[in-house]
N, C-alpha and C positions, 0 to 999 in steps of 0.2 A: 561812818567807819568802813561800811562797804565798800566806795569811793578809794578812799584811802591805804586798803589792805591790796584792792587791786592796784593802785597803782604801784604802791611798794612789791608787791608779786612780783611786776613784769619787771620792776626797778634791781630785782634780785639774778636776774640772766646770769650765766655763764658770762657772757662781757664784763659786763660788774664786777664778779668776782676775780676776774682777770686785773683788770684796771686798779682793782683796792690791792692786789698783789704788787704793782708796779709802781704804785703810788709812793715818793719817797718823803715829800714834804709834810710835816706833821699835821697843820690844818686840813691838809686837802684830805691827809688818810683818817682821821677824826670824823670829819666830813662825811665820808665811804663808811665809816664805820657805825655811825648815827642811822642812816638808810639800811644800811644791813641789817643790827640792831631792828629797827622797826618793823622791817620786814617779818623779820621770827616773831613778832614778840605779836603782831597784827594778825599775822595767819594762824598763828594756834589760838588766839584768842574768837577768833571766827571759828575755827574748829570746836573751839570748845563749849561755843554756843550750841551746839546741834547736839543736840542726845538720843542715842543709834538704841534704840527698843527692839528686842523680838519679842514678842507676843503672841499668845495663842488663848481662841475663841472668844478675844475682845474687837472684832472687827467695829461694831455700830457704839457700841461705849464707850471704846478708848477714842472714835473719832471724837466725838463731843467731848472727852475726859483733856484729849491734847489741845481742842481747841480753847477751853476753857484755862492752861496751865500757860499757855502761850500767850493769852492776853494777859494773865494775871502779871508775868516771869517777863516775858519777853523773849525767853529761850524758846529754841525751835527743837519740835521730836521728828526725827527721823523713824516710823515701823514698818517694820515685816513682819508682817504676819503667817504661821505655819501650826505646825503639830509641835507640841511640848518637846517629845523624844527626840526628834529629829535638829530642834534648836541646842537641846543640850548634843548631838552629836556634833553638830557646828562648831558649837561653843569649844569642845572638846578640842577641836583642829584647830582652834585661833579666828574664829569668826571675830568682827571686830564691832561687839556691840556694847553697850555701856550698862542695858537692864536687862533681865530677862523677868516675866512676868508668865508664870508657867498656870497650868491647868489644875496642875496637882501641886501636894510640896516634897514629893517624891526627888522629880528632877532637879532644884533649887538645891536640895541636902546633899544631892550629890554632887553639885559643884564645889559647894565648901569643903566637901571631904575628900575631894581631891586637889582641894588648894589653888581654885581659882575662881572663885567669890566669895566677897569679904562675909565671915559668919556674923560680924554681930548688927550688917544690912539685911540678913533675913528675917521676911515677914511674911504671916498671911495678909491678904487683901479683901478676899471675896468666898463667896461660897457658891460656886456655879450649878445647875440644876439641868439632870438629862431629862429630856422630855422625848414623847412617840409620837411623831407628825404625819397626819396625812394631807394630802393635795382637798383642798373648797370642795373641790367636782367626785372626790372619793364617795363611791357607794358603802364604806366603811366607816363607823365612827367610832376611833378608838375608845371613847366613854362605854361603849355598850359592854366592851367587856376587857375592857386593860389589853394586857399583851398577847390576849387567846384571838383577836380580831385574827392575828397575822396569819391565823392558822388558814386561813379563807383563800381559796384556790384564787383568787383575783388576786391577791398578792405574790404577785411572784418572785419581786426582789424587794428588798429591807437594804437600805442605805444605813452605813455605821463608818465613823473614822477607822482606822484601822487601829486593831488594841494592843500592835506590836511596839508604836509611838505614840500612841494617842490616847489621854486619861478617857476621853468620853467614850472611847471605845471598849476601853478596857469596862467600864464602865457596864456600858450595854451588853455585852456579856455576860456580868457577875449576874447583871439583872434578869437575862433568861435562862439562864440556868439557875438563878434562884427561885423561878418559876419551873422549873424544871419544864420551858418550850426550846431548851438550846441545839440538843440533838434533835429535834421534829425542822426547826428551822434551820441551823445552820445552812446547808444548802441554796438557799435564797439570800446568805450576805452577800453583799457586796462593800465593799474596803474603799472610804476615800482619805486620798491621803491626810486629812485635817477632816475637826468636825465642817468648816467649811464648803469641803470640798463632797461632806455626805452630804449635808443640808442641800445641795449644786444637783446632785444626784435625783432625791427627793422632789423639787422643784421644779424640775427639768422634762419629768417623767420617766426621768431613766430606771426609777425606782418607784414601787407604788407606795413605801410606808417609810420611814425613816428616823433613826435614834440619834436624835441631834439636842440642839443647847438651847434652854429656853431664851435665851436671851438672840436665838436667832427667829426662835417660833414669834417670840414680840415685834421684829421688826416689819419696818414697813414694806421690806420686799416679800416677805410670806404669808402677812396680813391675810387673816380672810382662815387660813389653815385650820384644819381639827386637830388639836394636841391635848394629851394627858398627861399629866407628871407621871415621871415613873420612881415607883417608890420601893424599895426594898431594906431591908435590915442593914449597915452602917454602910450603903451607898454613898451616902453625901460625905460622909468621911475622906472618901477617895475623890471630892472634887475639891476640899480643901483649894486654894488657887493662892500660891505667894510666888513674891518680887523677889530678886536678890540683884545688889549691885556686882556688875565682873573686877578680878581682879586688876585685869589689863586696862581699865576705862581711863582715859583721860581726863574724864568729865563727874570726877567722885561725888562732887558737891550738886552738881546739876541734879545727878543720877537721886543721893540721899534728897533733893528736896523734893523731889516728885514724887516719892515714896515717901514724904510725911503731906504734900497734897491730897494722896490717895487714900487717908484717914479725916481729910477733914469733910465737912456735915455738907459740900456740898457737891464735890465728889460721889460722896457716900449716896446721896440722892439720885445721879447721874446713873452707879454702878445697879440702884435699887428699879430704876425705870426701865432697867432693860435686862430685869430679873437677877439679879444677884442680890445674895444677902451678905450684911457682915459674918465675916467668923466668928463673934462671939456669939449671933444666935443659934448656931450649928445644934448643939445640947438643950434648946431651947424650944425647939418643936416650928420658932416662925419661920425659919430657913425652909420649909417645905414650900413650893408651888401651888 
């Protein structure tokens, strides 16, 4: 079909269209009109294969989640990945994606309530989990005492998404100041633009301690890390994490089936290996780390 789409592509020129204009014999412009015809019908059909996803804080799950919908489907996903708030500001200006699979379901509601994603496509998905990382070689082991470690003059910066778009930021926040360590620390945050790009931070050494996603503390690039769950009174509430299809998507049916893939037992497996729980165990106490 690839073959095919390309050659009618190039079969589509400005020439051709000139030619099927001048054509006055009925077969021949039947003929012109059959190629034309195919032309449209081949290229959005290729287009509509591909399913344009933005996403946020599913770097290491959605990879294995798309590689696994892609053998199943045959459809291809297109992601970017970034910060929740920042996708919905996109979204806002006509970014041209067909899912968005947010942090929170903050962002998602307020696509449908401004009339451009379909309400009855939204879902929860997952239940994401902020975790405090420190670097293997840390003389700090956040276990010794939760989030007072950071208070330790060795720590001199604290890596966090930023909480102006970003749920895990927002996130890490609620959580030291429900500790009441927000004013002692603030001064040592540092903002990256995605949990991401805090995790980067952290990693890197730019940061000594870091409020990132367990589901980056499991992977195999941070491997080896100290991390603690961090737990506070309706925390997890605010990671809630749902999909909504866009209004504008070309690719509705694509979009709605990969959103009922990411309910089945083996997805759910995928989503659970690399620390997410279902949302219905939110109220249930196993959604904890």
């Amino acid at each position: 079909m690839k073959m095919v789409a390309a050659f009618l592509n190039i079969a589509c020129g400005s020439r051709l269209l000139r030619r099927a204009a001048r054509t006055r014999t009925a077969p021949g412009a039947r003929a012109l009109f059959v190629i034309l015809f195919g032309c449209f019908f081949f290229s959005s059909t290729v287009s509509a294969q591909t399913l344009r996803i933005a996403a946020a804080d599913l770097q290491y799950a959605l990879t294995d989640l798309a590689a696994q919908y892609e053998k199943q489907t045959g459809a291809k996903l297109a992601i970017t990945y970034g910060s929740s708030g920042n996708f919905f500001a996109q979204i806002q200006n006509g970014a041209p994606f067909d899912l968005f699979l947010s942090a929170d379901t903050g962002y998602p509601k307020k696509l449908v309530d401004a009339g451009l994603a379909v309400r009855d496509s939204l879902q929860p998905y997952a239940v994401g989990h902020l975790v405090l990382w420190y670097p293997k070689d840390s003389p700090l082991n956040p276990l010794d005492g939760d989030l007072k470690t950071l208070l330790d003059s060795r720590v001199q910066k604290i890596a966090i998404a930023n909480p102006e778009h970003a749920p895990y930021g927002r996130v890490a926040v609620a959580a030291l100041r429900a500790a009441g360590l927000y004013d002692q620390l603030k001064s040592k945050l540092v903002f990256g633009e995605n949990v991401s790009q805090a995790a980067q931070f952290v990693q890197s050494g730019s940061a000594q301690a870091g409020f990132i996603a367990l589901s980056f503390a499991l992977s195999p690039a941070m491997a080896g890390g100290k991390w603690v769950g961090v737990v506070a009174p309706d925390l997890d509430a605010l990671l809630v994490q749902a999909a909504v299809v866009l209004k504008s998507s070309p690719n509705h049916q694509t979009a709605v089936s990969f959103l009922a893939f990411l309910k089945t037992e083996d997805a759910q497996k995928i989503l659970k290996h690399y620390g997410f729980a279902p949302p219905d165990q939110l109220l249930t106490g196993a959604a904890k780390p």
